[in-house]
N, C-alpha and C positions, 0 to 999 in steps of 0.2 A: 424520348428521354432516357438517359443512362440513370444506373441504381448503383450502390455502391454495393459491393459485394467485398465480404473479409478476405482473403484469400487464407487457404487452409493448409499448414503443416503442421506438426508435430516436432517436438522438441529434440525427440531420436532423429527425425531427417536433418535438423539443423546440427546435431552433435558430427552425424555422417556427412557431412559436408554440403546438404542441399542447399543452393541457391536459389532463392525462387523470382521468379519471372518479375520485374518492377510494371505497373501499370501506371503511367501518366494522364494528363487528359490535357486538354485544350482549355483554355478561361472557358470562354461560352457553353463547352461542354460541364467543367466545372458549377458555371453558374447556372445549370435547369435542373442537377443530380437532385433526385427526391434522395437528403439523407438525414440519416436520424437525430434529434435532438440529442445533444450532450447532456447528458447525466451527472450527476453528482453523489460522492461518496459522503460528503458532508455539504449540506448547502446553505450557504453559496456561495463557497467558495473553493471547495475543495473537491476538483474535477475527475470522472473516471477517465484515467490515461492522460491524469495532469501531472505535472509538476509543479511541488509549493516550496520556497525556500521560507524556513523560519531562520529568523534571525534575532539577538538581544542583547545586551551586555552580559557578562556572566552572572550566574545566582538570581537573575532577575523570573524564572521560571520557568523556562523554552522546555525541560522536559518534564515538566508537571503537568504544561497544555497536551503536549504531543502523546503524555500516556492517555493523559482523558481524550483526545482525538482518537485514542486504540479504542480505546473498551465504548467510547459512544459508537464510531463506525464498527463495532463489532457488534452491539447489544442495539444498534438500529435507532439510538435513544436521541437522548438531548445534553447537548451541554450550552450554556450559556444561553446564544439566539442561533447555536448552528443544530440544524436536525438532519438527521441519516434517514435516508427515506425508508433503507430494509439492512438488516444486519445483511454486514460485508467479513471475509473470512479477511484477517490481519497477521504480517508479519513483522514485527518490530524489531530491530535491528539498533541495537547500539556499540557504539566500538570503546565507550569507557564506562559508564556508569560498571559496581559493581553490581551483584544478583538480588546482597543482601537489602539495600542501597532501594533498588528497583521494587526488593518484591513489602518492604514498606509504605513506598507509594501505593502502590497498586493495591495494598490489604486497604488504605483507607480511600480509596477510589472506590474501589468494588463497595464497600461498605454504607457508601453515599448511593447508591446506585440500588436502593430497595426494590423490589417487585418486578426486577429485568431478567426475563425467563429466557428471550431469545437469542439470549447471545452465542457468537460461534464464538467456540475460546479463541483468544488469541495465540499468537506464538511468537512467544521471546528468545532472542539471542543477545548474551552477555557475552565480553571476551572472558570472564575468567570462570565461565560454565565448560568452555572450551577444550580446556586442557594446556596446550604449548602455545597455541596462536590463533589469531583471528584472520581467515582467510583473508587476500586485498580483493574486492568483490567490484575493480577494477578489473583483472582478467579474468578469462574465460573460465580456468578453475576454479577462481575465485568462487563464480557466479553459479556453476554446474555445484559448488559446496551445498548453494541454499536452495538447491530445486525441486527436493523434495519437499520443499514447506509451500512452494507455491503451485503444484499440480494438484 
């Protein structure tokens, strides 16, 4: 039987231009792989190395859920019926809200949130904490802008 194995570079070989080797497999190969159960950052539904689209009409709450999504997957907690099995480190990313705007919610999030000792702070990005502009985190520089909030 095959094992899944991560395969390992560093974000400096990717900057340098390394390409790393693609491993494929076979169905039947595919289907005896002893691999590991998928995890959740928020469960259950919200996967490690998923993708979630929220969607809503406007002013109906999309970023009122999404900060309490931060600070529960960051304090390992609960909100609603979703639980974080362990605090996870968080970078939140927004391209309009402003800071003041944001850090309102978040004073009465945090505030709800009594006796959570384990949380990893999170880390917020506003556009107009910024300066001139908000990187497009579409290209590569974009992306190299926010890389130190995620090593």
């Amino acid at each position: 039987m095959s094992n899944y194995k991560q395969p390992e570079a560093t974000w400096e070989q990717y900057r340098e231009g390394f390409i790393p080797e693609l491993t494929g497999v076979k169905l039947n190969e595919l289907l005896v792989m002893e691999l590991p159960p998928r995890g959740y950052i928020l469960s259950p539904w919200l996967p490690i190395a998923g993708l979630v689209l929220l969607y809503a009409k406007r002013g109906v709450g999309k970023t009122h859920f999404a900060l309490e999504i931060a600070l529960t997957a960051g304090s390992g907690g609960e909100f609603l019926s979703f639980k974080a099995p362990c605090p996870v480190r968080v970078l939140y990313i927004d391209g309009e809200m402003p800071a003041n705007a944001m850090q309102e919610r978040l004073k009465k999030i945090k505030e709800r949130m009594i006796g959570v000792e384990n949380m990893i702070d999170p880390v917020f990005i506003t556009p107009d904490l910024q300066g001139e502009f908000m990187p497009d985190l579409g290209t590569s520089g974009g992306r190299e802008s926010i890389r130190k909030f995620t090593e």
